[in-house]
C-alpha positions as CSV (number, residue, x, y, z in Angstrom):
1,X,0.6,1.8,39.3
2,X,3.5,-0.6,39.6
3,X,6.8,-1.1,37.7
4,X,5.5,-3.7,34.9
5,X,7.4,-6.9,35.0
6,X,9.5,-5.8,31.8
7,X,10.4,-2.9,34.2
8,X,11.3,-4.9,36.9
9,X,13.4,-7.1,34.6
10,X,15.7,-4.7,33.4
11,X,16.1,-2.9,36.6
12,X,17.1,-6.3,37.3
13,X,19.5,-6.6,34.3
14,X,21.0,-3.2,35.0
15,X,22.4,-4.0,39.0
16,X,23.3,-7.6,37.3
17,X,25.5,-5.7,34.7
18,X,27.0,-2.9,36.8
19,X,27.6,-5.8,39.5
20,X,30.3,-7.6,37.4
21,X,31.3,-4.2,35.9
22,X,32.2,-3.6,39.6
23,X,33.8,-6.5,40.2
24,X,35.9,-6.3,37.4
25,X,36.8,-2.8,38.0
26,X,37.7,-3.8,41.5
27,X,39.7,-6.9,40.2
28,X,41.3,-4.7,38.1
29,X,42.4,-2.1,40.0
30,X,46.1,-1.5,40.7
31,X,46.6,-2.4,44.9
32,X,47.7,1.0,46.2
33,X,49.7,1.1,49.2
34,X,48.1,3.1,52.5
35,X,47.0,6.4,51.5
36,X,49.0,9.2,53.2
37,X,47.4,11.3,55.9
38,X,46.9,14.8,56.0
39,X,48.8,16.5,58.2
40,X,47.4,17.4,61.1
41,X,46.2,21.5,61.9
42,X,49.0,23.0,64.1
43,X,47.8,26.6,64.0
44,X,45.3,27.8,66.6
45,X,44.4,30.1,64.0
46,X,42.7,27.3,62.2
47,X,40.2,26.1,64.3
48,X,38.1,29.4,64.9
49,X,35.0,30.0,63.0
50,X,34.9,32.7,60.5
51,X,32.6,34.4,62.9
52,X,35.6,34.4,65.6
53,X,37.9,35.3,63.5
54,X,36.4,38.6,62.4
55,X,35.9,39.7,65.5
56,X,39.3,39.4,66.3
57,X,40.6,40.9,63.1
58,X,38.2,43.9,64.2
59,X,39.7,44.3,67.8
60,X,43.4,43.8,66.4
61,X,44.1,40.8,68.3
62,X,45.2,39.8,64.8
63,X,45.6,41.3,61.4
64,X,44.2,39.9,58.4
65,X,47.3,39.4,56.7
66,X,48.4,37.3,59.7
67,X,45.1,35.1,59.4
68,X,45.6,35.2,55.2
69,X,48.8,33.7,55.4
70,X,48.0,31.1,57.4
71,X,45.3,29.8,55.5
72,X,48.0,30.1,52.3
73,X,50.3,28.3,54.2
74,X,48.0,25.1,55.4
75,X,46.6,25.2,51.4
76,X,50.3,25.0,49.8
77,X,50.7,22.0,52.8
78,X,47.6,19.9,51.8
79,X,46.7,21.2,48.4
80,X,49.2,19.3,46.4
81,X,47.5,15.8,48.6
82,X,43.6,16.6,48.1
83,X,43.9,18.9,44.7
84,X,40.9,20.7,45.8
85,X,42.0,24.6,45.1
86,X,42.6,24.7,41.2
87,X,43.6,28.6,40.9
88,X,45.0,30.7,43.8
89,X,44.9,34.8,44.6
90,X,47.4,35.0,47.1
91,X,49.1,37.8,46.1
92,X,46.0,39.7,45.8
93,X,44.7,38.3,48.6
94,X,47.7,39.3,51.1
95,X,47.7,43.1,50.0
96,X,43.7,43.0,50.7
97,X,44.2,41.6,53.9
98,X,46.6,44.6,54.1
99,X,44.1,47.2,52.9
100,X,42.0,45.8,55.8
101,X,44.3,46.0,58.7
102,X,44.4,49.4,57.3
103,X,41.2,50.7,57.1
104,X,40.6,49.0,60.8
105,X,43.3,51.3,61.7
106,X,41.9,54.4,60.5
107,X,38.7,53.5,61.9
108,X,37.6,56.2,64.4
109,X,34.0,54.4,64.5
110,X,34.3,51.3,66.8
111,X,34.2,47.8,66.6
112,X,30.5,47.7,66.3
113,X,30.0,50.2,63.3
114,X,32.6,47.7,61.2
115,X,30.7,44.5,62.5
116,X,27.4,45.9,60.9
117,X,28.9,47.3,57.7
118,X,32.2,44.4,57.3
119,X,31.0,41.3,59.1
120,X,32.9,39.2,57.4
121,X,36.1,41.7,57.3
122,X,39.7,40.3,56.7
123,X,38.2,36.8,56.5
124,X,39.5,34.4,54.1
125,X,36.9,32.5,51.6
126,X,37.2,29.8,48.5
127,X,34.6,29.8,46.4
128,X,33.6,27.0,43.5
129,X,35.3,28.2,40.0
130,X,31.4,27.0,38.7
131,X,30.7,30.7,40.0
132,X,32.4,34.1,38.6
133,X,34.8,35.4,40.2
134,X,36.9,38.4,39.0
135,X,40.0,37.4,37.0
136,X,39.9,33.6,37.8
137,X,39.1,30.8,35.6
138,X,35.5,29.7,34.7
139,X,35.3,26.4,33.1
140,X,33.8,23.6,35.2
141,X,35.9,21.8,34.7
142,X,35.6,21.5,30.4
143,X,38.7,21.7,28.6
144,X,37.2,23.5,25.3
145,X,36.7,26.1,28.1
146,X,40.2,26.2,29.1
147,X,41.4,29.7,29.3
148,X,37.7,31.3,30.2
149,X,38.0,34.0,32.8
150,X,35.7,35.4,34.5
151,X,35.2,39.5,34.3
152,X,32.9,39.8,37.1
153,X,31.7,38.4,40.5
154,X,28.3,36.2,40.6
155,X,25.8,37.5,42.8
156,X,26.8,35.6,46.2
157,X,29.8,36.1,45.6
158,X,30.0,39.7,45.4
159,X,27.9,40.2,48.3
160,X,30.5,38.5,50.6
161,X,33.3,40.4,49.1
162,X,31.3,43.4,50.1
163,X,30.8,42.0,53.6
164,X,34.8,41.8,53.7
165,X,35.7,38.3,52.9
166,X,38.6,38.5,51.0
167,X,38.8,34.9,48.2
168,X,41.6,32.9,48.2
169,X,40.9,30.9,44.4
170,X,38.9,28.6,43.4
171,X,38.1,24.7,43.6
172,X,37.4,22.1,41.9
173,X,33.8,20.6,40.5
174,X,32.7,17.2,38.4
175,X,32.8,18.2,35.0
176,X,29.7,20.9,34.2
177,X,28.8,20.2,37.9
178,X,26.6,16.9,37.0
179,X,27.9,14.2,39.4
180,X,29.0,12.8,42.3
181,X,32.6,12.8,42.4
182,X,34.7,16.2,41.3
183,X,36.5,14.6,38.5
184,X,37.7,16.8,35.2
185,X,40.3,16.8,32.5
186,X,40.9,20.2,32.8
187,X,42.2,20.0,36.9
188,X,42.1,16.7,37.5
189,X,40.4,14.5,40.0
190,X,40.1,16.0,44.3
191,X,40.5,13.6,47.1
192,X,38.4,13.4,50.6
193,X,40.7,15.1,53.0
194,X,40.1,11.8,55.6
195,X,41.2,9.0,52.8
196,X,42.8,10.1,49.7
197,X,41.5,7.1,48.0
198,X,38.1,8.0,48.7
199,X,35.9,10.8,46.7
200,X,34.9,14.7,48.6
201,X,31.7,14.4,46.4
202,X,30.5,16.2,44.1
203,X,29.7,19.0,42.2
204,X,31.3,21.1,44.8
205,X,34.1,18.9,45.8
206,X,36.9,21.1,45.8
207,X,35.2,23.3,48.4
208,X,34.4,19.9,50.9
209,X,37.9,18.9,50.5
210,X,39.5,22.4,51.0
211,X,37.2,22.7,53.9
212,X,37.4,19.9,55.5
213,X,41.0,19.6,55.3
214,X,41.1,23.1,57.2
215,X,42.3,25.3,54.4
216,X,39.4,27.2,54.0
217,X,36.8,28.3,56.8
218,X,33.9,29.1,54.9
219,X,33.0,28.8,51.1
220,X,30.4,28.6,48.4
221,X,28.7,26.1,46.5
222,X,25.8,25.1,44.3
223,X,23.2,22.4,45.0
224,X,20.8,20.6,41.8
225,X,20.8,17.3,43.0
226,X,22.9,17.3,46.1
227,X,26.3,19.3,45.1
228,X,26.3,21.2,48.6
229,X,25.2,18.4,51.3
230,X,26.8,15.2,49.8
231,X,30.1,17.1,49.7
232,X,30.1,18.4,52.9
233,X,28.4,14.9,54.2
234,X,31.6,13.0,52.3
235,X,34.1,15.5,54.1
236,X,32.3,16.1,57.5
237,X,31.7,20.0,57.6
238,X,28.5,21.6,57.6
239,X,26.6,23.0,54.0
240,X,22.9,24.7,53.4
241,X,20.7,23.9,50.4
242,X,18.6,27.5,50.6
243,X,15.4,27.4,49.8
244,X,14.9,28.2,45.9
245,X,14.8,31.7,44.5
246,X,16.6,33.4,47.6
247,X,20.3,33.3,46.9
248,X,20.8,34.3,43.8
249,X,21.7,31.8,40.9
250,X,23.2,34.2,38.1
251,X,26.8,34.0,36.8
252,X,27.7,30.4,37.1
253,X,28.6,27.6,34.4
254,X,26.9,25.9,33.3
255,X,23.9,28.2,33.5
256,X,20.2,27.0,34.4
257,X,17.6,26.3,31.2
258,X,14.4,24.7,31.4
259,X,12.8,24.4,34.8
260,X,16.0,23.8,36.8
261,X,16.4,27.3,38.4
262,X,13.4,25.9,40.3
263,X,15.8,23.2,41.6
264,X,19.2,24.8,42.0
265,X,20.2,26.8,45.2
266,X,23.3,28.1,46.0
267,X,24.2,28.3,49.6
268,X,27.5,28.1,52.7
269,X,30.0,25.4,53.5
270,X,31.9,26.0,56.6
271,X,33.6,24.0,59.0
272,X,31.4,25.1,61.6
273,X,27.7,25.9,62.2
274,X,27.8,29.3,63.4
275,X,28.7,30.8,59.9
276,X,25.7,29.2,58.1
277,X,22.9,31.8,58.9
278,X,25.5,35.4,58.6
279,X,26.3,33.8,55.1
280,X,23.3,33.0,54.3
281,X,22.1,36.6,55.4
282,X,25.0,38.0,53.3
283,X,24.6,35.8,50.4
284,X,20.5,36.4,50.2
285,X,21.3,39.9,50.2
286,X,17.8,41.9,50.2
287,X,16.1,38.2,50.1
288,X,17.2,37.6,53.5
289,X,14.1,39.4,54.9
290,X,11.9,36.0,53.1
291,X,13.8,34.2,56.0
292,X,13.1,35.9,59.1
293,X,16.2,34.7,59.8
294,X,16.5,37.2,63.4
295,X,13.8,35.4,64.8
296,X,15.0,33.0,67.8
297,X,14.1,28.9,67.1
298,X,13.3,27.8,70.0
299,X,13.7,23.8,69.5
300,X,11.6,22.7,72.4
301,X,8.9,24.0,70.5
302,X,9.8,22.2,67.1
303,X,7.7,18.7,65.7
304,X,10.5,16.3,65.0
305,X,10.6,13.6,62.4
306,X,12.8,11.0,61.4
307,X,12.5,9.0,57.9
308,X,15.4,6.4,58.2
309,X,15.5,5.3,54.4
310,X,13.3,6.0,50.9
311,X,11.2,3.1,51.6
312,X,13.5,0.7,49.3
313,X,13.9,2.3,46.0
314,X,14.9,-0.5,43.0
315,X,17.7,2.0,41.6
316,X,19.5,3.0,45.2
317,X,21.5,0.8,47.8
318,X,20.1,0.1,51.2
319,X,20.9,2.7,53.9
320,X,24.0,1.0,56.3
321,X,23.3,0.2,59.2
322,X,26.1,2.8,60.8
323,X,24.2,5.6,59.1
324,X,20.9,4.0,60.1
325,X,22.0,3.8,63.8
326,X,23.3,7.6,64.1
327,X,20.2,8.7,62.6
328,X,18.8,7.3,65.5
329,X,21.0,8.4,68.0
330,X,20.6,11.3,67.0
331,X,16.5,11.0,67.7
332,X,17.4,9.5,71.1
333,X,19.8,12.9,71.6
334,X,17.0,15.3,70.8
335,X,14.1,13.2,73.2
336,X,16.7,12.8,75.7
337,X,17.7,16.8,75.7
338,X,14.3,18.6,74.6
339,X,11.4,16.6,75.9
340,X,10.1,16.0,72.2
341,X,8.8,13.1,70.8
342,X,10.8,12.2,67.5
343,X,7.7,10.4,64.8
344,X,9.0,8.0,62.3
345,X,7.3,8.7,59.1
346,X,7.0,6.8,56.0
347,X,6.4,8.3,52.0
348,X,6.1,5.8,49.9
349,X,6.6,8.0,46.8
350,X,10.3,8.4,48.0
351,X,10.8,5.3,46.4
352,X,10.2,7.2,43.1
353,X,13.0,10.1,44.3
354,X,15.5,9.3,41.2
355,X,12.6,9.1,38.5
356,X,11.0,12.3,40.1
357,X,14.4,13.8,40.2
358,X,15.3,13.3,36.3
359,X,11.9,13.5,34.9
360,X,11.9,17.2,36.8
361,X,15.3,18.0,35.5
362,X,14.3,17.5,32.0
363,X,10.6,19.7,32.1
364,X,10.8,22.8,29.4
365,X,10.0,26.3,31.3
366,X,6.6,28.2,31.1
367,X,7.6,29.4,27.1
368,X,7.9,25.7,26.5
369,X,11.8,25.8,25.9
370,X,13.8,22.6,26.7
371,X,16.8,22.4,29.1
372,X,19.8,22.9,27.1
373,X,20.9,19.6,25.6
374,X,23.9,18.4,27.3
375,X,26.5,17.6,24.5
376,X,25.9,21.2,23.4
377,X,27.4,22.0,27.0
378,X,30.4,19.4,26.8
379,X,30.9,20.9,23.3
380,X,31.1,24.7,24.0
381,X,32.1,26.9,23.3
382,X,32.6,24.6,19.8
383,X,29.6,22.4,18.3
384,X,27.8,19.6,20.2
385,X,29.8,16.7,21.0
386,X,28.5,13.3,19.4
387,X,28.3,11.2,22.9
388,X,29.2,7.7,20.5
389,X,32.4,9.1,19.7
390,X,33.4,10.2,22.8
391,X,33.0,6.8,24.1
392,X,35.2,5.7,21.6
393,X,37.9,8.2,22.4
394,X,37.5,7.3,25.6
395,X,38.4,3.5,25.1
396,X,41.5,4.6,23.5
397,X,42.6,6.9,26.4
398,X,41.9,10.6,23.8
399,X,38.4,12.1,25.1
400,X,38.4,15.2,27.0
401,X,35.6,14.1,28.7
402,X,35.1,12.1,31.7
403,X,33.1,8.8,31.9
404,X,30.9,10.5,34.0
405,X,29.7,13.2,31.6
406,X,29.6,11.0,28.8
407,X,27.6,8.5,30.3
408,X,25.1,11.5,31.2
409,X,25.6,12.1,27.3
410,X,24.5,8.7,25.8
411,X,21.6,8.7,28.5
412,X,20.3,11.9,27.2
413,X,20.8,10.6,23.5
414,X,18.7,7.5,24.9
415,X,15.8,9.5,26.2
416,X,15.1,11.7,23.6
417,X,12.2,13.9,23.4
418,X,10.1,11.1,25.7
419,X,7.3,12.8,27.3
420,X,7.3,12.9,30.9
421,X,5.3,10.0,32.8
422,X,2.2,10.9,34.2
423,X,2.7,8.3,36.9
424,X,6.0,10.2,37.9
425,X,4.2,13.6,37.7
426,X,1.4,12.2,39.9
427,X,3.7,10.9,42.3
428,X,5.5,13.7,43.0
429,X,2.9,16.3,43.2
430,X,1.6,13.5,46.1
431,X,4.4,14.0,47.8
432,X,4.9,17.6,47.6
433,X,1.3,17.9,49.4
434,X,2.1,15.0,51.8
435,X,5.7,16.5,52.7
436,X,4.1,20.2,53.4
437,X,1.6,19.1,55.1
438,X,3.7,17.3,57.2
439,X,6.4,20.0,58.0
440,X,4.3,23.1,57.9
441,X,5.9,25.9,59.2
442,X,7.6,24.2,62.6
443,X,8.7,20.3,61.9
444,X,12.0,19.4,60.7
445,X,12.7,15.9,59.4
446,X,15.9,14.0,59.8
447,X,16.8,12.3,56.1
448,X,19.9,10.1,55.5
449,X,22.6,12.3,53.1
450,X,23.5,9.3,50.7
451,X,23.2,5.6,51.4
452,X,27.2,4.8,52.4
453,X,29.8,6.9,53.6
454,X,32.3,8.2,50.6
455,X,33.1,5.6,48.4
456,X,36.5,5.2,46.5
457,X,37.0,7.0,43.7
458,X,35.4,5.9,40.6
459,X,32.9,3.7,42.9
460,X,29.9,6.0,41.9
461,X,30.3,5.2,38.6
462,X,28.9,1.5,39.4
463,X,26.1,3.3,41.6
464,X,25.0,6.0,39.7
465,X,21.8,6.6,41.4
466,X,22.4,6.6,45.1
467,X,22.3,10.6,44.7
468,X,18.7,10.4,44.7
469,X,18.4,10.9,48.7
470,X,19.7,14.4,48.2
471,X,18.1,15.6,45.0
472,X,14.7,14.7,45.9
473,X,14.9,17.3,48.4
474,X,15.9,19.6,45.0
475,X,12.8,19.0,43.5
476,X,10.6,19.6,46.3
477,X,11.9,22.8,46.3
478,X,13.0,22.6,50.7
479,X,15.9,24.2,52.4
480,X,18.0,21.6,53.9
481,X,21.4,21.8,56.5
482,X,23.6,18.6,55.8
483,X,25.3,18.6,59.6
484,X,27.9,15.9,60.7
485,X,27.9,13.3,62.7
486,X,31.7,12.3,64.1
487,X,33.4,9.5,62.1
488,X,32.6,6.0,61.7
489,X,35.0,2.9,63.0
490,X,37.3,3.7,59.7
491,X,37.8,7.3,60.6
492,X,35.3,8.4,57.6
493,X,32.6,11.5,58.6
494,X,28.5,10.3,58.7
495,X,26.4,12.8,58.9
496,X,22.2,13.2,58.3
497,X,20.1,16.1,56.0
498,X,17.8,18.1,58.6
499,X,14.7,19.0,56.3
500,X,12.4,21.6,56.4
501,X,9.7,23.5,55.1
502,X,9.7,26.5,51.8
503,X,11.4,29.3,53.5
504,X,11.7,28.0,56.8
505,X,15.7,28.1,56.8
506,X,16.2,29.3,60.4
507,X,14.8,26.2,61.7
508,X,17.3,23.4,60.3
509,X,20.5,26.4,60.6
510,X,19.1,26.2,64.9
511,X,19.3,22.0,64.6
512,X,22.6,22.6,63.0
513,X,23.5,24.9,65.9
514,X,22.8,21.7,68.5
515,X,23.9,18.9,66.5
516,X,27.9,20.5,66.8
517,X,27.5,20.3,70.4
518,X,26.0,17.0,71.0
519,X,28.1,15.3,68.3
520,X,31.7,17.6,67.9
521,X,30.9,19.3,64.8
522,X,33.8,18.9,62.7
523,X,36.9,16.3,63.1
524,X,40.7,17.1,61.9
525,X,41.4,14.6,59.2
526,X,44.9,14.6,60.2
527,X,44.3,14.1,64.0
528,X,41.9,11.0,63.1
């Protein structure tokens, strides 16, 4: 079944419209002059994994304070340019980094007894503020919210508290975590750590830009539609989509209703690859075991694929060609260096990935309860906002919404209770079979992250589907490592989604592992 011609005609009306939109926006835009640089990381202290540094912290080659402050220090230095870390902790932070230092000097048990127990001791962490954390804010971003605290730690996040990662705050998000660029009235709108004109993604923004502007190491983030990987694809650092169901979901705003639990996974971003799998095997807590994630990969022994674009998809640009061409050198890379042969597949129902994507998003759970309606979200914890209004308020500079949201608003008020198509339906379930079959439990596929590199701010708003190369992989339910790449000709990171199968996350984590030595892992913005 093709799009009928009626279909065809307004997808055609809708690029015509957001075209002049665009062009107007960009006529009208106020010429800025260069944006300002980072500054670049001066600190050798700053450019060792989280990994390295707690094994220092354990053999007192440093204390934690010492590592504490200096990760304060390069926030209050970069902070005030990328507006990434919303709340701070670094009072409390500095005397837990002094209660560690303390207990490693009472310590009569070795090194090796605090690695198993603490592997992550003295280590400093940012974490999302869509998740709990004790005593910090908890609003994504929604002013009616403003003032919400959180009284305990969400699942993850407790879990690496108890390994010994001591928080720093909390970051930034797109308001109620439902789009592509972290943009809020509450906090404010983040910047991309290598162009301040240009977005960090979204929902989990604040944690690429914090990240990839050096002042955090590792972090955590949620994923329904892309909110880890095109973050950490827009700010060059490395993020993990879990597979479903393992890390657990609880305590974070705006919670999951309907179906989407199936869809959202909540996973590490790091600035480099060899903290993905211990986070992931602290944040999975008694899950971990799903993962077999102590079994050795070795990649020699892996089936390769590469799928360089979703076939050409009516609602989603064209794949540049930079992105197109790394993609392939990275296929030439792993032939060249393991002896494989890389096969370049095609799905045609990734063409569908945006329709599959909402129509997924919007399914009622087993007891045939609907997702919770969206203006009720914007509205809480008051009554349901009326999405006609806002738009209104908007015009006239008074909404406490962003564009964004109430866009998302008026298309939900469009849709109303329309059943789900059964073409949709049958396309997906097509490509769920075709996609297993392909991967089984060995082959990784190589997927581009979005189809440009981060666009200016506001840009998405004129390209609101070009997430659909991320959440696709939502929907089919597969772990996924977003790795970079290096930086393109105007300094900005690319980067590619390594795919694989249900439960299979060791196996794009290895790629991960490779892909920072053959292409440098992550760049400082400042040096660039």
């Amino acid at each position: 079944m093709a799009l009928s011609r009626l279909e065809r005609a307004q997808v055609w009306l809708f690029k015509a419209v957001m075209g002049v939109l665009f062009a107007l926006f960009r006529f009208l835009s106020p010429r800025r002059p260069a944006p300002r640089k980072l500054p670049p990381v001066n600190n050798p202290l700053l450019v060792l994994s989280a990994t390295q540094l707690a094994k220092k912290i354990r053999r007192r080659e440093v204390s934690s304070v010492e590592v504490v402050q200096v990760y304060i220090d390069r926030i209050q230095e970069v902070n005030p340019l990328l507006n990434a870390m919303v709340k701070d902790r670094f009072a409390a932070a500095l005397q837990e980094a002094a209660q560690v230092d303390k207990l490693i000097e009472e310590e009569t048990g070795g090194e090796e007894v605090l690695e198993d127990r603490l592997p992550l001791l003295g280590v400093p962490l940012s974490v999302k503020e869509a998740f709990a954390l004790q005593g910090m804010p908890h609003t994504t971003g929604v002013v009616s919210r403003r003032g919400v605290l959180s009284t305990v730690d969400s699942p993850p996040v407790a879990l690496l508290k108890r390994a010994g990662a001591i928080p720093l705050g909390v970051t930034n998000s797109s308001e109620l975590c439902m789009w592509s660029e972290s943009h809020n009235h509450l906090y404010g709108i983040t910047n991309n750590p290598y162009d301040l004109e240009r977005i960090p993604g979204g929902s989990s923004g604040g944690e690429g830009s914090i990240l990839g502007g050096a002042g955090a190491v590792i972090g955590v983030g949620s994923d329904i539609g892309g909110s880890i990987r095109m973050p950490c694809f827009f700010t060059g650092i490395f993020g993990h989509k879990t597979t479903p169901g393992v890390v657990s979901n609880e305590n974070q705003y705006p919670p999951s209703s309907g179906r989407q639990n199936e869809y959202l996974s909540t996973g590490p971003m790091c600035r480099y690859a060899e903290d993905l799998l211990p986070m992931l095997k602290i944040m999975a807590g008694p899950n971990a075991e799903k993962l077999s994630l102590n079994t050795k990969v070795d990649l020699k022994k892996l089936r390769f694929f590469t799928i360089p674009h979703d076939g050409g998809a009516l609602l989603t640009r064209p794949v540049s060609k930079e992105l197109m061409q790394i993609q392939r050198e990275v296929v030439q890379r792993l032939e060249a260096d393991f002896g494989v042969k890389v096969q370049e597949v095609k799905l045609p129902g990734l063409r569908y990935s945006f329709q599959i994507w909402d129509t997924y998003m919007g399914l009622p759970d087993k007891e045939g309860k609907p997702p919770q309606p969206f203006v009720e979200l914007m509205g809480e914890p008051g009554r349901p906002v009326w999405p006609v209004w806002e738009l209104l308020k908007w015009m006239m500079g008074k909404s406490e919404h962003t564009m964004a949201a109430i866009g998302l608003a008026l298309l939900e008020m469009a849709h109303g209770s329309k059943p789900a198509s059964p073409f949709i339906i049958q396309q997906k379930e097509k490509l769920q079979k075709e996609v297993e079959e392909l991967l089984g439990t060995d082959g990784v596929f190589l997927y581009p992250s979005h189809p440009r590199v981060a666009p200016k701010h506001h840009h998405p708003l004129f390209r609101p589907f070009d997430f659909s190369y991320t959440g696709i992989i939502n929907i089919l339910g597969l772990p996924v490592t977003q790795c970079p790449l290096g930086l393109n000709e105007e300094g900005l990171p690319m980067g590619v989604q390594v795919v694989a199968g249900k439960l299979q996350d060791r196996l794009p984590l290895a790629v991960a592992l490779y892909l920072e030595k053959a292409f440098g892992g992550w760049r400082d913005p400042g040096a660039n």
